[in-house]
C-alpha positions as CSV (number, residue, x, y, z in Angstrom):
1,X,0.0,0.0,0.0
2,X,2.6,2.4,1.0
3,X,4.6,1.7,-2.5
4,X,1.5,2.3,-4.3
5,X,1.2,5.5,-2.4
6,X,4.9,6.3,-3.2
7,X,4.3,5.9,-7.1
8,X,1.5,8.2,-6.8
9,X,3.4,10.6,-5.1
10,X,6.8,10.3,-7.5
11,X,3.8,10.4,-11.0
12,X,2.3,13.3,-9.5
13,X,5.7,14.9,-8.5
14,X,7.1,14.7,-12.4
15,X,4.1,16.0,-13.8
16,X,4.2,19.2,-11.5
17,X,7.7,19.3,-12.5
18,X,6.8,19.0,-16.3
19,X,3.6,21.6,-15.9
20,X,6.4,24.1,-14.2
21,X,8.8,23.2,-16.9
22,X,6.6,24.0,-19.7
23,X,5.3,27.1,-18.1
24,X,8.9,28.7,-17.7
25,X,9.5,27.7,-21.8
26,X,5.9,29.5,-22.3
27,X,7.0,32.3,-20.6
28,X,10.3,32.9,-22.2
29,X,8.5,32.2,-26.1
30,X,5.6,34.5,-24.7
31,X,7.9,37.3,-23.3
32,X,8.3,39.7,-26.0
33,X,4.9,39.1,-27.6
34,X,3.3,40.9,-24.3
35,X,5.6,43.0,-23.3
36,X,4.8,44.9,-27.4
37,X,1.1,44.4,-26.1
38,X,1.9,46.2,-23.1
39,X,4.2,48.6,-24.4
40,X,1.5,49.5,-27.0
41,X,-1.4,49.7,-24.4
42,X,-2.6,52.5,-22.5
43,X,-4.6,50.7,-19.9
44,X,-7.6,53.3,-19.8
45,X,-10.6,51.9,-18.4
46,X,-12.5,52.1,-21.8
47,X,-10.0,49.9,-23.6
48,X,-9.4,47.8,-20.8
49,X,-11.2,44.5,-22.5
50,X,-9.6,45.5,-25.5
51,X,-5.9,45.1,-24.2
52,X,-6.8,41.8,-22.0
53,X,-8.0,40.3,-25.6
54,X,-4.2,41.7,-27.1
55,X,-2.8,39.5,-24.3
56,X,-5.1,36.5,-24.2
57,X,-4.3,36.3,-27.7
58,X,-0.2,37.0,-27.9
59,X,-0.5,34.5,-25.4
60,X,-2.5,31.6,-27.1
61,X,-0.1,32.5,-30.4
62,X,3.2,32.3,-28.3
63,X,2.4,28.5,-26.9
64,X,5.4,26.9,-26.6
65,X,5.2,24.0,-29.3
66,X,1.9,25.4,-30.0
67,X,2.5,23.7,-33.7
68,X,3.4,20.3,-32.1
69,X,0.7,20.3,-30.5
70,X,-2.0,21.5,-33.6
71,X,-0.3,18.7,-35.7
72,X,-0.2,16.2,-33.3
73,X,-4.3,16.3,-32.9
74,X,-4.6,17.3,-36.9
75,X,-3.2,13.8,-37.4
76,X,-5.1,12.0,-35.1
77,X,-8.6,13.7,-36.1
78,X,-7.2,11.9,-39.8
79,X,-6.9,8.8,-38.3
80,X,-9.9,8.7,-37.3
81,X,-11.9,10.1,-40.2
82,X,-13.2,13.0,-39.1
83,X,-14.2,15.9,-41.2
84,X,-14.7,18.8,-39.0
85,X,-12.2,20.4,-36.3
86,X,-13.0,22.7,-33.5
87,X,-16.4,22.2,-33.0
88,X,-17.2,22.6,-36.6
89,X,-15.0,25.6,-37.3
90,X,-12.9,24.1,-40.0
91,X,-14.5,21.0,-42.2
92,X,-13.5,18.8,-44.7
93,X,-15.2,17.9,-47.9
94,X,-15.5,14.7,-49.9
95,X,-12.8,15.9,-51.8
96,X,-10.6,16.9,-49.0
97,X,-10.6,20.7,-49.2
98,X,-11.0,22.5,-46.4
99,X,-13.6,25.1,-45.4
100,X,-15.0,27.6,-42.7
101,X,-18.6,26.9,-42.6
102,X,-21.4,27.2,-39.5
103,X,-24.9,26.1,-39.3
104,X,-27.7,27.5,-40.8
105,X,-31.1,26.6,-43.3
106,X,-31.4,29.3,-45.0
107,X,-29.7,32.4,-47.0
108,X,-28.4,35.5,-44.7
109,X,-30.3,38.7,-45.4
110,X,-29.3,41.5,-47.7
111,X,-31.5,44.1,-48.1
112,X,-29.3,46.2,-45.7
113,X,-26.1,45.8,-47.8
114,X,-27.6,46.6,-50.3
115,X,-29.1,49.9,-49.5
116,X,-25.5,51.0,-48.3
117,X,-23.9,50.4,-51.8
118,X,-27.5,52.2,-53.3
119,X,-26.4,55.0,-50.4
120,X,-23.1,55.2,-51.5
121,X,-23.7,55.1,-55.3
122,X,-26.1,58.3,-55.0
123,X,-23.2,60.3,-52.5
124,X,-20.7,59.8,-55.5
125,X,-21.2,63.2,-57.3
126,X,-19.5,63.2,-60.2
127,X,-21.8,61.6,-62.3
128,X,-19.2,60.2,-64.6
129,X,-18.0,57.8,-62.3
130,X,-19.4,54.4,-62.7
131,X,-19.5,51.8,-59.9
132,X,-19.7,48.0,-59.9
133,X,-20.0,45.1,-57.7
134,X,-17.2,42.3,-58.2
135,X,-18.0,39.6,-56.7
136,X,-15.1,36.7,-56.1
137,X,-16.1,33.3,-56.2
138,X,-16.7,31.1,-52.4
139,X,-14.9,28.1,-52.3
140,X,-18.0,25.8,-51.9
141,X,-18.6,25.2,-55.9
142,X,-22.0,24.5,-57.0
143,X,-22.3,21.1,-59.0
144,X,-18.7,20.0,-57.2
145,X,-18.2,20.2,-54.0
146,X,-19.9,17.8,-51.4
147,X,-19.6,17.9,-47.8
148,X,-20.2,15.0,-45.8
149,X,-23.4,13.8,-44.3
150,X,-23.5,15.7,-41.5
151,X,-21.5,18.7,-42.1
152,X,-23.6,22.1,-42.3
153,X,-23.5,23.9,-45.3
154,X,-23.4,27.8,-45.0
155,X,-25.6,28.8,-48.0
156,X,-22.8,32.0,-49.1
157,X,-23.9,31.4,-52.7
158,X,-27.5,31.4,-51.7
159,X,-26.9,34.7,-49.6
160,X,-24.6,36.1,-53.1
161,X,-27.2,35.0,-55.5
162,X,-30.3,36.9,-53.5
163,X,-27.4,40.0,-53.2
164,X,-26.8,40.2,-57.1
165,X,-30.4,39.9,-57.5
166,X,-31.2,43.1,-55.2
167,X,-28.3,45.3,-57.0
168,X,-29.3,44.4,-60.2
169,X,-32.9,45.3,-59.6
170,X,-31.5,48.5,-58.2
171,X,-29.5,49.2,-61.2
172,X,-25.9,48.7,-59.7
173,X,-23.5,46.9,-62.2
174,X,-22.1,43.6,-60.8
175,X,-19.8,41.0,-62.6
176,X,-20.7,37.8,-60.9
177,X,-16.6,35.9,-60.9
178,X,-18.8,32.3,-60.4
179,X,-19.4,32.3,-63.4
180,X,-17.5,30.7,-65.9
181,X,-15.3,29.8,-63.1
182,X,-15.2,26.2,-63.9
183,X,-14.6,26.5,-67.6
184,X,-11.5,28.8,-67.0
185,X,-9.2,25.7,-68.3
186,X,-8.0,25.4,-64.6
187,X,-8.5,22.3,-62.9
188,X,-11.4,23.0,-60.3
189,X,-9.2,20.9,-57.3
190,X,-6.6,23.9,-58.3
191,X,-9.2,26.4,-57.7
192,X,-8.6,27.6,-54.3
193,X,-6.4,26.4,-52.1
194,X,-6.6,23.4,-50.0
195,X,-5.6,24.5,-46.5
196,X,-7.1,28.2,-47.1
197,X,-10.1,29.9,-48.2
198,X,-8.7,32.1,-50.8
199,X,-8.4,31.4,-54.6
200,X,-5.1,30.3,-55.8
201,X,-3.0,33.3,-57.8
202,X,-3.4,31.6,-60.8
203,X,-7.6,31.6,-60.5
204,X,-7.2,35.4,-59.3
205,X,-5.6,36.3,-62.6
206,X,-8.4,34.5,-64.9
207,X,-10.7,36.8,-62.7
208,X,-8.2,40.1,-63.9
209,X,-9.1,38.9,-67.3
210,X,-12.7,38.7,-66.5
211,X,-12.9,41.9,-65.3
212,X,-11.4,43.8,-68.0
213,X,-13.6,41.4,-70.7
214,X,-16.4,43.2,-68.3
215,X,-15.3,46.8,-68.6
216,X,-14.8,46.2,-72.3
217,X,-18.4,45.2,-72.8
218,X,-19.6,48.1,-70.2
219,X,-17.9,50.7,-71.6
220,X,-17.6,50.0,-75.2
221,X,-13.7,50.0,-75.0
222,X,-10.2,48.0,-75.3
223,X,-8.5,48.2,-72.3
224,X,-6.3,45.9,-74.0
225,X,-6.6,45.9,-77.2
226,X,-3.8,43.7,-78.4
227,X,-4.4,41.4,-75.4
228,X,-1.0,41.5,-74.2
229,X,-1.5,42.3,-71.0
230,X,-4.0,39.6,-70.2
231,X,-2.0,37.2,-71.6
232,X,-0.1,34.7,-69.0
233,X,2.1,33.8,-71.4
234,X,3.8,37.2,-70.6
235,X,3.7,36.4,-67.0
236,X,7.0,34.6,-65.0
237,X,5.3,31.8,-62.7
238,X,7.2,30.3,-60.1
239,X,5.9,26.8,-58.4
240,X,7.0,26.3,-55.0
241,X,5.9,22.7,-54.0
242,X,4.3,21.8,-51.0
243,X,5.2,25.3,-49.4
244,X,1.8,26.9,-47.9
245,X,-0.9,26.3,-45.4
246,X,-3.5,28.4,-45.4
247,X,-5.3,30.0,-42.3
248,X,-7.4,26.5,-42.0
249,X,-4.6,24.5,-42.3
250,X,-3.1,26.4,-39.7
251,X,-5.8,25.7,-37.4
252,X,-5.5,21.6,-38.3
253,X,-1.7,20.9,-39.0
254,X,-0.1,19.9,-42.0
255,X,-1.1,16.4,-41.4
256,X,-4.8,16.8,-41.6
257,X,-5.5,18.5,-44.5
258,X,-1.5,18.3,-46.5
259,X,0.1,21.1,-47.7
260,X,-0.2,23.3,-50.8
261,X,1.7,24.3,-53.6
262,X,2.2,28.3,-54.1
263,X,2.5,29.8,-57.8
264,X,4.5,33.4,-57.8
265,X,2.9,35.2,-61.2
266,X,4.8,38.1,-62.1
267,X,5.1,40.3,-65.5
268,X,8.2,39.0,-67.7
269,X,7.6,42.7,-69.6
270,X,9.3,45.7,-68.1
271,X,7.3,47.6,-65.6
272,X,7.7,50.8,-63.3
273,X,5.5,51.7,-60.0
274,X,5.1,53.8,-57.2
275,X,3.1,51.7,-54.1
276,X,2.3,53.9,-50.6
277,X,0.1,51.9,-48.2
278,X,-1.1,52.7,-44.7
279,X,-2.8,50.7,-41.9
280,X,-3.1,53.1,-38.2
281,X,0.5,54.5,-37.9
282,X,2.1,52.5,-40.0
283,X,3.3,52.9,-44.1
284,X,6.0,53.3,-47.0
285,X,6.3,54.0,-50.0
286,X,8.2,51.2,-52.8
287,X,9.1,51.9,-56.2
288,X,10.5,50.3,-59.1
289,X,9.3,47.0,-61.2
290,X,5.9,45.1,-60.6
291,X,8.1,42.2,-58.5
292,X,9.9,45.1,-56.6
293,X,7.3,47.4,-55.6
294,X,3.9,45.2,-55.1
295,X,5.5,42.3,-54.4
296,X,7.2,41.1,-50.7
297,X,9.1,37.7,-51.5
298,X,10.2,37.4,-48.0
299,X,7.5,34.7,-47.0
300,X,8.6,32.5,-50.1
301,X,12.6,31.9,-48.5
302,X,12.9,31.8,-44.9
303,X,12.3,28.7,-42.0
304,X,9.2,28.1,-41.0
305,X,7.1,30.1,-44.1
306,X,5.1,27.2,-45.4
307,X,3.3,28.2,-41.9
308,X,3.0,31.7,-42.1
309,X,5.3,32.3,-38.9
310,X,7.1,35.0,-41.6
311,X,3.6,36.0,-43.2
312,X,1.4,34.3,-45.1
313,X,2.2,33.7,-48.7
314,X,-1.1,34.9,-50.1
315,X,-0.2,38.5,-48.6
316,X,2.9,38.6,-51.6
317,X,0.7,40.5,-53.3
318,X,0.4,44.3,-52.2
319,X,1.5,43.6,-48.4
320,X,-2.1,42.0,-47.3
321,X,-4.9,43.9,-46.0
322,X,-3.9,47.2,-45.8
323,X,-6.3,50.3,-44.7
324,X,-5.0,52.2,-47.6
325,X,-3.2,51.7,-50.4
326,X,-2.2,53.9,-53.7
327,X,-1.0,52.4,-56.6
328,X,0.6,54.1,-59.3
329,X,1.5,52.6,-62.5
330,X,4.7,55.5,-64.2
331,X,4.0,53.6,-67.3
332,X,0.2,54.3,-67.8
333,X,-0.2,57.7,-67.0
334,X,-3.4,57.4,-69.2
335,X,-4.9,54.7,-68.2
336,X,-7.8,54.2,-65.5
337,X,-8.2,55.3,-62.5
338,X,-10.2,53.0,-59.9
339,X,-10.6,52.5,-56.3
340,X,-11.4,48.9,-55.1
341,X,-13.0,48.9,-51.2
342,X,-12.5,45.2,-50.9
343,X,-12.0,41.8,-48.4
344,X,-8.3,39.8,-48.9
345,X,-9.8,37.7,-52.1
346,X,-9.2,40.7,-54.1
347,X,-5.9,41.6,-53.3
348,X,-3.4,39.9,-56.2
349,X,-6.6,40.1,-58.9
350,X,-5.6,44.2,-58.1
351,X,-2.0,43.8,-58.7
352,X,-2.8,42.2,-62.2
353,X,-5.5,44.9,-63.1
354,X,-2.8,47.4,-62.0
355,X,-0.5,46.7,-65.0
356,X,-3.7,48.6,-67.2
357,X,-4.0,51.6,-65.0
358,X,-2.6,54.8,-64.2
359,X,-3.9,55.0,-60.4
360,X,-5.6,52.3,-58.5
361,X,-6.6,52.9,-54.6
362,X,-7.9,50.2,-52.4
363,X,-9.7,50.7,-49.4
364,X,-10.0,48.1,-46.9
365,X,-12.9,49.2,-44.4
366,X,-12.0,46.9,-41.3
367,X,-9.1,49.2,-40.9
368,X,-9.5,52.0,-42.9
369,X,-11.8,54.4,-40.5
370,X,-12.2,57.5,-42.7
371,X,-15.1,58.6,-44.7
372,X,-15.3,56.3,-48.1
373,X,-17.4,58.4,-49.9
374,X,-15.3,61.8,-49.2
375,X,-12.6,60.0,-50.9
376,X,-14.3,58.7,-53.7
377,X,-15.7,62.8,-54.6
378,X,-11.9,64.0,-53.6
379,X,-10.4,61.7,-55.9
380,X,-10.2,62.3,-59.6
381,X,-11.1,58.7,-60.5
382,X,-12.7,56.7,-63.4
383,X,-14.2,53.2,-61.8
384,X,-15.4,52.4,-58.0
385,X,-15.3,49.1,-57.3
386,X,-17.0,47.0,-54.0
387,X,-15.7,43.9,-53.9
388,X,-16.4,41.4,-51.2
389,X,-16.2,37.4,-51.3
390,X,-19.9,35.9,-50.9
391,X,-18.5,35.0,-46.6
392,X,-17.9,38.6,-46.2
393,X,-21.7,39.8,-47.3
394,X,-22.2,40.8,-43.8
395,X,-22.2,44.8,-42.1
396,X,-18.6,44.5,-40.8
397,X,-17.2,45.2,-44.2
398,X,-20.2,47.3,-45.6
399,X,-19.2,50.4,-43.6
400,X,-20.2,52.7,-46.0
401,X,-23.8,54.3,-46.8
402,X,-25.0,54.6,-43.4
403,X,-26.0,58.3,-43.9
């Protein structure tokens, strides 16, 4: 009895030991993560829930072995078949992609959103300025994907088709990216992305060329006229092979889901830019070629990038999500001149367009807290463009045309 009581004592012993242990090596990985939370806190009352979120979070992101761990139960949820993670926050489908999806029966509604672009369409006041609604394709394609029996289905193409329908009765222009999608010679497992919920690069540029097919037909015009620009033959692409996971396969570990292959598209032809952005307090300015100025190749050659510790390959293209951004293309000085308020989907179908136009200004409205339609009438500009993915049809990202 008393040796039975001793080998209780040494087991429980070790594991306080190990529990210390891994709290001092979470403390030490944790360190400077909070102590930049801290440092960049003021602690007044009013943001006080704010800041203890900044620390919860740099704290669950700076887990000591925190990928060790993710991988370790990504590879047993394989093993046994599952197809969701996380309560349901990241599923599987037949095929093996990966999506975010939540319950529901029915479509979201819309009318709201779609009094806000009405709202902001009739504050533009230069009447010569057209807008249109791009929308970017959702991951979940109808006729192809399947999700398990069992798995909820979110209804995002539902909730974009009822959208479309609204601004189209209103008399908004949209280009609907869906379509066509699966006839764009591109295999539709190469579509989007495995691990993440974006499209792959080359799927964004066969939207660039959808879009100018679209302003071609609206306005009567060639945008390119020798279709040189539009052509990927005249485009470097770089494969990288097995080298990104996504923002779902970061949730599930490389084991759950695999890894994905990244392809870099950039022009072979000569180009020249100027590219400012801005998110809070922080910007720059870049200039030179297309691969020089839009383009951040960091993420594509250090450790640790297939994960995103260095930044997340997707965000190559115009450095993410960023509040504001001004592009300017030295070698067009003619051509367009367009703001896109846009979600991350967008982001390298923008770079692409850019090599047609003279100016192109993106405003991301999560971050960018100024008044969209005083920029639009302060702006000499040709084209506004909303674009958000069918996921993002919600009032976070519709900031505009509340007044």
């Amino acid at each position: 009895m008393k040796r039975h009581l001793h080998k209780k004592m040494i087991t429980a012993a070790l594991f306080i030991l190990l529990l210390f242990a891994f709290s001092i090596q979470n403390l030490m990985v944790s360190y400077e993560p909070l102590k930049q939370v801290v440092q960049s806190s003021s602690f007044r009352f009013a943001s006080l829930k704010e800041t203890i979120g900044k620390l919860d979070q740099a704290m669950n992101d700076s887990v000591y072995g925190k990928l060790k761990f993710i991988e370790a139960y990504g590879y047993t949820q394989a093993l046994l078949d599952k197809n969701e993670e996380s309560n349901f926050e990241v599923v599987k489908d037949t095929q093996g992609q990966l999506h975010y999806t939540y319950f529901t029966d029915k479509p979201n509604p819309t009318m709201e959103l779609t009094e806000r672009v009405k709202t902001l369409s009739s504050q533009i006041t230069n009447k010569q300025v057209k807008l249109t609604y791009m929308l970017t394709p959702d991951k979940y394609i109808k006729g192809y994907t399947q999700f398990p029996k069992g798995i909820p289905y979110h209804h995002s193409n539902e909730t974009a088709d009822q959208f479309l329908g609204e601004l189209k009765q209103a008399g908004v222009d949209t280009l609907d990216l869906r379509e066509g999608l699966t006839e764009s010679g591109i295999p539709i497992a190469e579509l989007f992305f495995r691990t993440d919920h974006h499209w792959q690069i080359q799927t964004a540029f066969w939207g660039y060329g959808q879009l100018v097919k679209h302003l071609d037909a609206m306005d009567g015009t060639k945008l390119d006229p020798t279709g040189f620009y539009t052509n990927i033959d005249n485009y470097n692409q770089i494969k990288y092979d097995n080298a990104y996971i996504g923002s779902m396969g970061r949730k599930t570990g490389k084991y759950y889901a695999g890894v994905d292959d990244f392809t870099l598209i950039y022009p072979k032809f000569k180009t020249d830019y100027e590219f400012y952005f801005k998110t809070n307090e922080l910007g720059g300015t870049l200039t030179g070629r297309f691969e020089d100025a839009l383009l951040t190749t960091y993420p594509l050659h250090v450790e640790g990038s297939d994960y995103g510790l260095t930044g997340d390959k997707y965000f190559t293209y115009l450095y993410g999500n960023q509040a504001f951004v001004h592009i300017r293309n030295k070698d067009k000085p003619n051509g367009p001149k367009v703001v896109f308020i846009k979600d991350s989907l967008a982001v390298p179908l923008i770079s692409f367009f850019s090599t047609i136009c003279s100016d192109v200004y993106l405003l991301d409205p999560r971050y960018y807290k100024e008044d969209i339609a005083a920029f639009i009438n302060q702006t000499e500009l040709d084209h506004v463009f909303i674009s958000f993915s069918p996921q993002n049809l919600v009032t976070d990202f519709f900031t505009f045309g509340t007044n």
